[in-house]
C-alpha positions in Angstrom: -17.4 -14.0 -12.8 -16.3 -10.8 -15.2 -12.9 -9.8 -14.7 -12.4 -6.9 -12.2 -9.5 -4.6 -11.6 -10.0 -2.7 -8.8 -7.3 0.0 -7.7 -7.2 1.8 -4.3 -4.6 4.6 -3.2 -4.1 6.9 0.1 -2.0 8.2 2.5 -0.9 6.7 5.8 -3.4 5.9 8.1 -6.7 6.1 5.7 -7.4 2.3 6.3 -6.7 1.5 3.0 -5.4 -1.7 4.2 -8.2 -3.0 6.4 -10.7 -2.0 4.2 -9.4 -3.0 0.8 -8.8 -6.3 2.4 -12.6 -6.6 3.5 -13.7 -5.2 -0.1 -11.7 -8.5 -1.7 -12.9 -10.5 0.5 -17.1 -9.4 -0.4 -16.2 -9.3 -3.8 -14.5 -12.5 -3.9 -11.3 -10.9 -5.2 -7.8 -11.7 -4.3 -5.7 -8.7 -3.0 -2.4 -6.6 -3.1 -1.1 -5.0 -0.3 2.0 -3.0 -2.2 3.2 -1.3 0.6 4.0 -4.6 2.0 6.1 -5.3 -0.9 8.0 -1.8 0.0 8.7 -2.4 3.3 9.8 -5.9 2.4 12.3 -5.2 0.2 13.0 -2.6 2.2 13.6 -5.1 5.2 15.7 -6.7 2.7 17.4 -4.3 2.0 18.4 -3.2 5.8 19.3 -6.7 6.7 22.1 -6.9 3.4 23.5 -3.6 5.1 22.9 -2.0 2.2 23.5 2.0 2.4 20.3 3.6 2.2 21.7 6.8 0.6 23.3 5.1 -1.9 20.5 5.2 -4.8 22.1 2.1 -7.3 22.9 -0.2 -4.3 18.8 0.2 -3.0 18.0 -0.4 -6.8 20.1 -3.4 -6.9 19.1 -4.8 -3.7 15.5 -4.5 -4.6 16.1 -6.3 -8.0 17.8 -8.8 -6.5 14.7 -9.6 -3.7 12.9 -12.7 -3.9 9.7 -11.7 -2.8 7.0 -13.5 -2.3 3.5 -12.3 -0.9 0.0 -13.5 -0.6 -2.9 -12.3 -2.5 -5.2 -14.4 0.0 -7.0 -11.7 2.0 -7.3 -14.0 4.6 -3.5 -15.2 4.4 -1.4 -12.4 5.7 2.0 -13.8 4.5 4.8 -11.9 3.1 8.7 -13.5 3.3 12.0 -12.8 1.5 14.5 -15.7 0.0 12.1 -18.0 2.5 12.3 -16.2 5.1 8.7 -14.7 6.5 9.1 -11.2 7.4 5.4 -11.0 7.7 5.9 -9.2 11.5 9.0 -8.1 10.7 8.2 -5.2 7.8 5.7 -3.5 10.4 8.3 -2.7 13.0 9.4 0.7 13.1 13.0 0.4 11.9 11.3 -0.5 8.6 8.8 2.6 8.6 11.7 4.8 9.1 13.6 3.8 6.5 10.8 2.7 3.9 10.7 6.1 2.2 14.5 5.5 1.0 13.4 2.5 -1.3 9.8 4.2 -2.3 11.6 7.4 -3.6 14.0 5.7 -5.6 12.7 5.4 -9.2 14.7 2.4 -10.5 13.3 0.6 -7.3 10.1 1.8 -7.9 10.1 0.8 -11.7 11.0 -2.9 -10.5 8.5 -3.0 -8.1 5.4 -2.0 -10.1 6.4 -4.6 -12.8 6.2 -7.1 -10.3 2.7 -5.5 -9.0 1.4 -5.9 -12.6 2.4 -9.6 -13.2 0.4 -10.2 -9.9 -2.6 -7.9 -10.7 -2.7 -9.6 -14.3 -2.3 -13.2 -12.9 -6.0 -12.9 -10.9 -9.2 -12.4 -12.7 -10.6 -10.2 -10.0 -8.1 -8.4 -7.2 -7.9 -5.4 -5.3 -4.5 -3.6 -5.0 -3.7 -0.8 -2.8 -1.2 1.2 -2.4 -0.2 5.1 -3.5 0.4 4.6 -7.0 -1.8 2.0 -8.3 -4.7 4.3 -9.7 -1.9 6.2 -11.8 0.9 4.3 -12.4 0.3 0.2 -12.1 -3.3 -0.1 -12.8 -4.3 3.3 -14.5 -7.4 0.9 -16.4 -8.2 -0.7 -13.5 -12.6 -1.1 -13.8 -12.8 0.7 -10.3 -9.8 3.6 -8.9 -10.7 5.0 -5.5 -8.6 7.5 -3.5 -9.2 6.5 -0.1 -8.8 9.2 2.2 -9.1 10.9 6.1 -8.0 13.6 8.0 -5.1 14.2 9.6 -6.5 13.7 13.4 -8.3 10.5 12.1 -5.2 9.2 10.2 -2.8 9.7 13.1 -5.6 8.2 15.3 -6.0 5.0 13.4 -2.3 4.4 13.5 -1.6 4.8 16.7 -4.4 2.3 17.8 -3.0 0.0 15.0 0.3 0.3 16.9 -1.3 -0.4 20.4 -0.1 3.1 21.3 3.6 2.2 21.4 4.6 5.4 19.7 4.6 9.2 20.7 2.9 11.4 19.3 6.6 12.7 17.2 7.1 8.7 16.0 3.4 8.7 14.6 3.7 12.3 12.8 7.4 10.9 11.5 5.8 8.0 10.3 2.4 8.9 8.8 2.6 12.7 7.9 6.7 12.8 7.6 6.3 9.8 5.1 3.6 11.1 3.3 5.6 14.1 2.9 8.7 12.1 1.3 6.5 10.1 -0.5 4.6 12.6 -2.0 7.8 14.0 -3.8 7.5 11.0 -6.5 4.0 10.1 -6.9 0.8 12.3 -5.9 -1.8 10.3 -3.8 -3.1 12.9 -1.7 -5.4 14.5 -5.0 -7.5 12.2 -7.1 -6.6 12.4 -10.6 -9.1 12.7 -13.0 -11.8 9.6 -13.2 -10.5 8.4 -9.7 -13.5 8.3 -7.4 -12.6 9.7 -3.8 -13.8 8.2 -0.1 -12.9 10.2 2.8 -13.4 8.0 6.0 -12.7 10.7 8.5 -16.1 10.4 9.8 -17.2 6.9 9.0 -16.6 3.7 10.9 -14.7 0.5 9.1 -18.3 -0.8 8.1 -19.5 2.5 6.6 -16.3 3.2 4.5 -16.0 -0.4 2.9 -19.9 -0.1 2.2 -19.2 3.3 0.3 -15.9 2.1 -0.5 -18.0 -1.1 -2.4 -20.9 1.4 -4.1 -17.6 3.0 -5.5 -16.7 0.7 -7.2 -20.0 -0.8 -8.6 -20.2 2.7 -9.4 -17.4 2.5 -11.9 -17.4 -1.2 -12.7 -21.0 -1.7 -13.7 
């Protein structure tokens, strides 16, 4: 098997998740879920009681994180110092603090190094996240920016959350995040040579099939 690189961004919502996981899994790739590695650290960082607002403490904590996460994209497993936090990073607390770590740029420094040791440990991987087609993987053989509408976004994540949160919590945590996140690394515009989906009007099977011609697309 040829060595493959393949990096997919997008804002909250877009199903970059569920269908970069599927994409691994037909192409036989391993895969990165970065925003898991945000929100755990983040989780560490919450459970330390470090002060959110305080921009060197985050950094520290977030250096200091032993992090471990699976690139099995059938092995959802993410813990910190041994403890699994898998669950744990998708509660909302996490959400509404995530933006704190992701918009500080020491944290964010330490975090794509540790994305590129993984991405360069596997032959052939998928890594999402917002960043990954600019900053950690900017050679990657494929870069997609996977994206949707607002309706559809806020749609998909409130299924995702079994409709546990008004329709204020989901803006706060898909569009208000976005919006914070946006102020450090652009993932709503393709850059140039990034490929872009938009799943608004797809189902899960049609984007990872257009998703997959993508990158054949670009990797052939």
């Amino acid at each position: 098997m040829h060595k493959l690189t393949v990096a997919i961004d997008g804002p909250s919502g877009s199903g970059k998740s569920s269908v970069s996981k599927e994409a691994a899994r037909r192409l036989d790739a391993a895969y990165l879920d970065t925003g898991a590695m945000y929100r755990a650290v983040t989780w560490h960082a919450l459970d330390a009681g470090t002060d959110l607002t305080d921009a060197d403490a985050v950094a520290a904590a977030v250096v200091a994180a032993d992090l471990f996460i699976s690139t099995d994209p059938d092995v959802e497993k993410v813990t910190i110092h041994g403890t699994d936090v898998t669950q744990a990073i998708r509660e909302p607390f996490v959400s509404e603090a995530v933006s704190a770590v992701a918009t500080n740029l020491a944290a964010r420094k330490e975090l794509v190094a540790r994305q590129r040791t993984i991405i360069a440990a596997h032959p052939r991987i998928v890594a999402e996240g917002r960043d990954i087609t600019t900053v950690v993987a900017p050679d990657a053989s494929a870069r997609i920016l996977l994206t949707a509408s607002e309706e559809a976004r806020l749609r998909r994540r409130g299924l995702q959350l079994g409709g546990t949160q008004s329709a204020a919590e989901l803006q706060a945590q898909v569009l208000a995040r976005d919006a914070k996140d946006s102020t450090v690394v652009n993932f709503q515009v393709a850059s140039d040579g990034v490929a872009t989906v938009d799943s608004s009007e797809l189902d899960f099977e049609q984007t990872v099939v257009t998703v997959l011609e993508a990158i054949k697309a670009q990797a052939s």
